[in-house]
Backbone as a ProteinNet text record, in pm:
[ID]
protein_1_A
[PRIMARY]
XXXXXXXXXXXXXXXXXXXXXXXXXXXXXXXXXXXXXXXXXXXXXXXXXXXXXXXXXXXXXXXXXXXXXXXXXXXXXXXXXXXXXXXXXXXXXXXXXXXXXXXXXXXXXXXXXXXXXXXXXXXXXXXXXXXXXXXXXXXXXXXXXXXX
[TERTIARY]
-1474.7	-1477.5	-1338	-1344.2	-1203.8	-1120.3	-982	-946.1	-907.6	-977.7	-960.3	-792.4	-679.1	-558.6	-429	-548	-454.2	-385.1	-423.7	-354.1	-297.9	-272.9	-178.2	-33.2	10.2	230.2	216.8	324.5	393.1	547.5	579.1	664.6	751	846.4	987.2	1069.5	1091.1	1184.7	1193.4	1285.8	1353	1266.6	1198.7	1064.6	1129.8	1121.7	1186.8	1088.8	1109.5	1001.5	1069.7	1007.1	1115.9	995	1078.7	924.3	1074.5	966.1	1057	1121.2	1281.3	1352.3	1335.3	1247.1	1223	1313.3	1414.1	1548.4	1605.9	1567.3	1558.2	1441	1494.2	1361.2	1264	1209.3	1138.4	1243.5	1311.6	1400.5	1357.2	1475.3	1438.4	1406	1341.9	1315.1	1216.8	1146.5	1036.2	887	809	771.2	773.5	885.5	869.8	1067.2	1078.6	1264.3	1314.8	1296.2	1346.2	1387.4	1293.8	1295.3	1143.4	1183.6	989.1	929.3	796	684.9	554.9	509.3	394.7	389.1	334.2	253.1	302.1	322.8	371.8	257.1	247.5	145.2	46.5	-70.1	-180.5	-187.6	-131.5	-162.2	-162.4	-220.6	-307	-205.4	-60.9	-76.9	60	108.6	202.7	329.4	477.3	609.1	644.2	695.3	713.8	852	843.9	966.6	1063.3	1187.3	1254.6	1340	1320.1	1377.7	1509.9	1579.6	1700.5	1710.1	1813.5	1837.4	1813	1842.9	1821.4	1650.4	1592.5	1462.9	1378.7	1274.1	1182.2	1061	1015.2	877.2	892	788.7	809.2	666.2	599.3	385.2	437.5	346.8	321.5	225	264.2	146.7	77.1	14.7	-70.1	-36.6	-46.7	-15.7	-154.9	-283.3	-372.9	-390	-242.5	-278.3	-284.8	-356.2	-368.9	-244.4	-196	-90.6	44.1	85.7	182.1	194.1	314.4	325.6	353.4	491.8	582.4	484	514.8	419.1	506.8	485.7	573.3	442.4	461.7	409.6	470.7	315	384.8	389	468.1	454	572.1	506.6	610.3	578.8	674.9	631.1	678.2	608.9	681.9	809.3	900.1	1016.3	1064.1	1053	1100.1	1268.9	1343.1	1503.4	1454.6	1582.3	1605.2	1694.7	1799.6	1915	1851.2	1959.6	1932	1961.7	2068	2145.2	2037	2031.6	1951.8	1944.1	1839.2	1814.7	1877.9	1917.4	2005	1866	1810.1	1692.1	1727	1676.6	1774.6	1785.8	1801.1	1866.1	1689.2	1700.9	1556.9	1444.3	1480.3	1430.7	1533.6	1475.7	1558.1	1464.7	1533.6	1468.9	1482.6	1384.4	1406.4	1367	1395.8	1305.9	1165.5	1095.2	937.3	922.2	798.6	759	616.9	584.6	436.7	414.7	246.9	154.3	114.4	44.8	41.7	-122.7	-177.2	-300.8	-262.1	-138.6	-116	-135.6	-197.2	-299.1	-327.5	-283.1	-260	-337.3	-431.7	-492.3	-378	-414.9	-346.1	-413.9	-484.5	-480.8	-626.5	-699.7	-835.9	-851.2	-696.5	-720.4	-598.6	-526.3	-425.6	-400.5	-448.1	-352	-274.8	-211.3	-99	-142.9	-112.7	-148.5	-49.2	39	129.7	98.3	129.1	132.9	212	279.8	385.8	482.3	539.9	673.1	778.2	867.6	1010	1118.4	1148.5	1210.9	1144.7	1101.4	1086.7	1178.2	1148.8	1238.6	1273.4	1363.8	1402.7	1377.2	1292.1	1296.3	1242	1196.4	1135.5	1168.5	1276	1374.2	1485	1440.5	1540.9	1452.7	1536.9	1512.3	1436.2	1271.6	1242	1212.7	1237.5	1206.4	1101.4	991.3	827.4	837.4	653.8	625.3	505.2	459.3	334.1	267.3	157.5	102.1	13.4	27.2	35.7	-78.6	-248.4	-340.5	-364.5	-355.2	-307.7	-468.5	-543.3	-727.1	-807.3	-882.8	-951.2	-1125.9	-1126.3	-1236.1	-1276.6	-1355	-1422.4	-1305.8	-1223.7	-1105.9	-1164.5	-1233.6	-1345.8	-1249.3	-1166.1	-1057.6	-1139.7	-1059.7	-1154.8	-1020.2	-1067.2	-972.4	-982.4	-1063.8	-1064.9	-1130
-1400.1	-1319.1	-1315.5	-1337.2	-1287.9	-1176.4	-1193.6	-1099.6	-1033.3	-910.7	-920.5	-840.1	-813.1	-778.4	-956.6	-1044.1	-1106.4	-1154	-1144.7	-1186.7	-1106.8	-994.3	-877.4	-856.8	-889.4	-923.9	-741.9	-687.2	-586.6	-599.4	-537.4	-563.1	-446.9	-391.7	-283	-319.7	-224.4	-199	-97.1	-144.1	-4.6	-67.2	43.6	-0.3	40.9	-76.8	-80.2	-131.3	-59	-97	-148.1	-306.4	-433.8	-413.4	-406.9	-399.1	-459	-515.5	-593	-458.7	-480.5	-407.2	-370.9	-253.7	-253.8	-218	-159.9	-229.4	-400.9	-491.9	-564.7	-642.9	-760.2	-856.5	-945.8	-1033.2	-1088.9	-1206.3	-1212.9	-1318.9	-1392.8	-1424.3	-1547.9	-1455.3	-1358.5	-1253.6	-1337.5	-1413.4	-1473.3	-1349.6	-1425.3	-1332.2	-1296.2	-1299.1	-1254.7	-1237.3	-1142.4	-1087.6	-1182	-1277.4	-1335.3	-1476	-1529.3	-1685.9	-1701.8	-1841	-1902.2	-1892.4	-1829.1	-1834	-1868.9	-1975.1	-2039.5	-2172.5	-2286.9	-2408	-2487.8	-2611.6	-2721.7	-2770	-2829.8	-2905.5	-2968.1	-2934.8	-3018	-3021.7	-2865.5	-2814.8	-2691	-2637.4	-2518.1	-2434.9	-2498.9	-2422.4	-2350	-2250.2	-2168.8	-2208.9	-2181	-2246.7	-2176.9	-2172.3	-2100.7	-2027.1	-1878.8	-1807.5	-1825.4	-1813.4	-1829.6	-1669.8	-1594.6	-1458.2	-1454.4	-1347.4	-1286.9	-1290.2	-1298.7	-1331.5	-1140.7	-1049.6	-907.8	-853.8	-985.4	-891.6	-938	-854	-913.9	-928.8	-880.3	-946.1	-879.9	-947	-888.9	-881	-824.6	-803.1	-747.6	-887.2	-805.8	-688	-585.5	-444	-442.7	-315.3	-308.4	-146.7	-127	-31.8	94.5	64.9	129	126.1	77	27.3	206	215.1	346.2	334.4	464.5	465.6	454.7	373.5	403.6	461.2	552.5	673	621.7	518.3	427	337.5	352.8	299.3	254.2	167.9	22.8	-35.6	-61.2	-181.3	-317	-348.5	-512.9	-537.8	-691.4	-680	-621.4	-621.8	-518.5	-537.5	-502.2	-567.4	-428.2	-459.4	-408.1	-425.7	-394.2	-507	-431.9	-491.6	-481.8	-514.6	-430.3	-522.4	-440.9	-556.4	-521.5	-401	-354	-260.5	-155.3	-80.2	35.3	-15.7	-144.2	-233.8	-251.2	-256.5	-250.2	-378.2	-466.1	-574.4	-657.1	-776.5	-835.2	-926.1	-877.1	-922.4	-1001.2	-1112.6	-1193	-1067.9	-1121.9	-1100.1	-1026.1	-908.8	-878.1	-799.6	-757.2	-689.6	-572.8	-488.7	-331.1	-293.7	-173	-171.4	-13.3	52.6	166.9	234.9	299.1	314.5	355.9	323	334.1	415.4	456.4	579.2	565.6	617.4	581.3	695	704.9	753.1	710.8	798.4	734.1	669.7	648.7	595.4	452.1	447.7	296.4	141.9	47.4	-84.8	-134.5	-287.4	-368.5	-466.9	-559.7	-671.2	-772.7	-868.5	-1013.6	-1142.8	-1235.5	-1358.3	-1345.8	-1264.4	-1256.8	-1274.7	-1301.4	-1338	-1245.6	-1177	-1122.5	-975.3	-826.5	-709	-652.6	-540.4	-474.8	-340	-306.4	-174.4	-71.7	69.1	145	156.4	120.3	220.8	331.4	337	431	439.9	573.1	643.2	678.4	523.8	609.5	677.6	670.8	785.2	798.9	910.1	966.7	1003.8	989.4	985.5	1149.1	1178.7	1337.9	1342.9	1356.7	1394.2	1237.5	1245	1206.8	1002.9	1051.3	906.6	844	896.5	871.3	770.5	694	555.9	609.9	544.2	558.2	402.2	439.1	350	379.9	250.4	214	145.1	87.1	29.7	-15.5	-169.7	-237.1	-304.6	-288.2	-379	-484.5	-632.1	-750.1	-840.2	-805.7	-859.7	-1026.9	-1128.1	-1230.2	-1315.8	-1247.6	-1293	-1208.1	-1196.8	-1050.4	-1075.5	-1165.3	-1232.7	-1147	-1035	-989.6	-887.1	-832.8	-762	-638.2	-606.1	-446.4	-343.4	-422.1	-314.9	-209.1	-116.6	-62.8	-124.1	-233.9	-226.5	-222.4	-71.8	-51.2	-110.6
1491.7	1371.5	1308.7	1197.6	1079.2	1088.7	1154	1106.7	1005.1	914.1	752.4	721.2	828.5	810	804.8	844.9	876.2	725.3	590.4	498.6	408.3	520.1	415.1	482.5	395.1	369.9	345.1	421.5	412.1	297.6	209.5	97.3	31.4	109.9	148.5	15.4	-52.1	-170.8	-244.8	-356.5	-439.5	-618.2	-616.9	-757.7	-911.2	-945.7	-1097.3	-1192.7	-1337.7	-1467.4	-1541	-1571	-1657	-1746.7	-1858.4	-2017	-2101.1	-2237.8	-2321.6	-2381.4	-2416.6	-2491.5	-2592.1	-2685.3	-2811.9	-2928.9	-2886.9	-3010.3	-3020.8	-2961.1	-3048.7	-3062	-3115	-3255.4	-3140.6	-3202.3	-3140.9	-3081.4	-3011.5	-2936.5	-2855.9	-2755.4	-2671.3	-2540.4	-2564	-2400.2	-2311.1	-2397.3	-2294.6	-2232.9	-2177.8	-2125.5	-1996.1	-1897.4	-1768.7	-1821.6	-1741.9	-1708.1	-1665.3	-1571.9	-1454.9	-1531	-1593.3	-1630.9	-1749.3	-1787.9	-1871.2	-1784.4	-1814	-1766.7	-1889.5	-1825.4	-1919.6	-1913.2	-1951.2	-1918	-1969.5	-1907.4	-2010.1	-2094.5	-2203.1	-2259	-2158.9	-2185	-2102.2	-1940.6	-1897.8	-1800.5	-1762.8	-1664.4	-1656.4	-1547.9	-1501	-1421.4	-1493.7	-1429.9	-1490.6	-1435.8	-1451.3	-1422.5	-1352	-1248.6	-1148.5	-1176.8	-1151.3	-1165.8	-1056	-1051.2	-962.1	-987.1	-859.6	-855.9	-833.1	-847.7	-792.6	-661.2	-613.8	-477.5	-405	-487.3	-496.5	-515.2	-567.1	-632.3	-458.6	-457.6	-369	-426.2	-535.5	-547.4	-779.1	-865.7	-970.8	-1000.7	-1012.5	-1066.2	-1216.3	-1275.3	-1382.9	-1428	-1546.1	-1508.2	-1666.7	-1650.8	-1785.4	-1827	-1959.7	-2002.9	-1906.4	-1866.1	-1805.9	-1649.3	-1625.7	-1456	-1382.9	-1307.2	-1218.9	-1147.7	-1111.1	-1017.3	-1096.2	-1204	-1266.9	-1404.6	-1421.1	-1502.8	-1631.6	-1613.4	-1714.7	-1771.4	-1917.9	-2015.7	-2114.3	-2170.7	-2248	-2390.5	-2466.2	-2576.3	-2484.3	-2468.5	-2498.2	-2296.1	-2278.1	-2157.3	-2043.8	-1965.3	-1844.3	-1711.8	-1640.8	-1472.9	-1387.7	-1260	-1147.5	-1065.1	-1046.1	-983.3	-876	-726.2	-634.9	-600.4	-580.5	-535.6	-353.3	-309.6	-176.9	-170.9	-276.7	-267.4	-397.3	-398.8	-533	-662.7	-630.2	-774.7	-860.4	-1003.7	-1129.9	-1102.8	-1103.7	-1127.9	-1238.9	-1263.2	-1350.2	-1461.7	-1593.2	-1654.9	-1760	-1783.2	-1924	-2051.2	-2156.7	-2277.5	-2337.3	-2405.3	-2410.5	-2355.6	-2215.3	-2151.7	-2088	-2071	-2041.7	-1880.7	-1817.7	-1686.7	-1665.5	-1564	-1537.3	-1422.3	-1369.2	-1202.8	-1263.8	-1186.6	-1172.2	-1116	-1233.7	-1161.7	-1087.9	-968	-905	-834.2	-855.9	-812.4	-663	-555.6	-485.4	-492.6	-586.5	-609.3	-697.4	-694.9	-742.5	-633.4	-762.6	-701.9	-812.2	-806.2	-940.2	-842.4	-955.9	-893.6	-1010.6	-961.3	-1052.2	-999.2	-1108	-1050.9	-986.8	-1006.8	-926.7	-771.3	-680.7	-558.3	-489.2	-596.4	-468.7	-531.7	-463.5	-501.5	-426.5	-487.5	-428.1	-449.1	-288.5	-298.1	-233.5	-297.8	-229.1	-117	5.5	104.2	154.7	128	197.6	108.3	97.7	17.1	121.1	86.5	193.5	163.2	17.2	-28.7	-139.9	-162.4	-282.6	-420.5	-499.4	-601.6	-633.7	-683.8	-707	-848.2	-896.2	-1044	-1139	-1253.9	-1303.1	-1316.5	-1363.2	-1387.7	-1251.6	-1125.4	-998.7	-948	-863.5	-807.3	-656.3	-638.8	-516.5	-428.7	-316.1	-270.3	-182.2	-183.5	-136.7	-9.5	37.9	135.5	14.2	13.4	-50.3	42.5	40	78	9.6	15.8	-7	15.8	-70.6	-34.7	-68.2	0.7	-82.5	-100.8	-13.1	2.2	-15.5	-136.5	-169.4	-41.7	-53.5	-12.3	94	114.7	260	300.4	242.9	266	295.1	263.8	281.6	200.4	176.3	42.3	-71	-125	-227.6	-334.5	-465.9	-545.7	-673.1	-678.5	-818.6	-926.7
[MASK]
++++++++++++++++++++++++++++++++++++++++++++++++++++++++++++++++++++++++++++++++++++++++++++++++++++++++++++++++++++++++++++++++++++++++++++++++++++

């Protein structure tokens, strides 16, 4: 029999909200903080981001995702660092600690979500930096998960 834990990554960090900067224009922000993200001509698959040596993981979110408070026009992510340091986001994008619920759980990609588990520090007040525990579903398939 399957074990249905075996494809969940445990994922330790300090939770930050990257949304495009709305003082300025429509620039070269791209749509992901980190790097291009999107397809070359006449293929389907997407360009792979290459992170910060600081970040540990970046999900993109939705202005209706459950579990988070921070709300943005337009697109915006989750961003994991390993330290408290503000993540370094190109030209275009602005950042802010995240704020979460503990009923937060983002699917992406139809095959992999993320779900809070654990609060290891809590943030003091509205706009303070907390740091999490995620857990990392990377096979929805038979997971007996509830995801929303």
């Amino acid at each position: 029999m399957r074990n249905p834990e075996a494809h969940i990554t445990k994922i330790r960090g300090f939770a930050w909200y990257a949304f495009r900067d709305p003082t300025t224009s429509t620039g070269p922000a791209g749509e992901h903080p980190f790097g291009a993200e999107g397809s070359e001509e006449g293929s389907p698959e997407l360009t792979p981001v290459e992170l910060p040596e600081n970040v540990e993981a970046a999900w993109r979110t939705t202005i209706t995702m459950d579990g988070l408070s921070n709300q943005s026009p337009g697109t915006a992510f989750l961003v994991l660092t390993k330290t408290r340091d503000q993540p370094e986001l190109n030209a275009g994008w602005d950042v802010e600690p995240a704020v979460l619920r503990n009923d937060f759980q983002l699917e992406q990609k139809g095959d992999r979500w993320v779900h809070l588990s654990r609060v290891i520090t809590a943030p003091a007040g509205g706009k303070s930096l907390g740091e999490y525990e995620f857990e990392v579903d990377r096979n929805m398939q038979g997971s007996g998960r509830d995801r929303g």
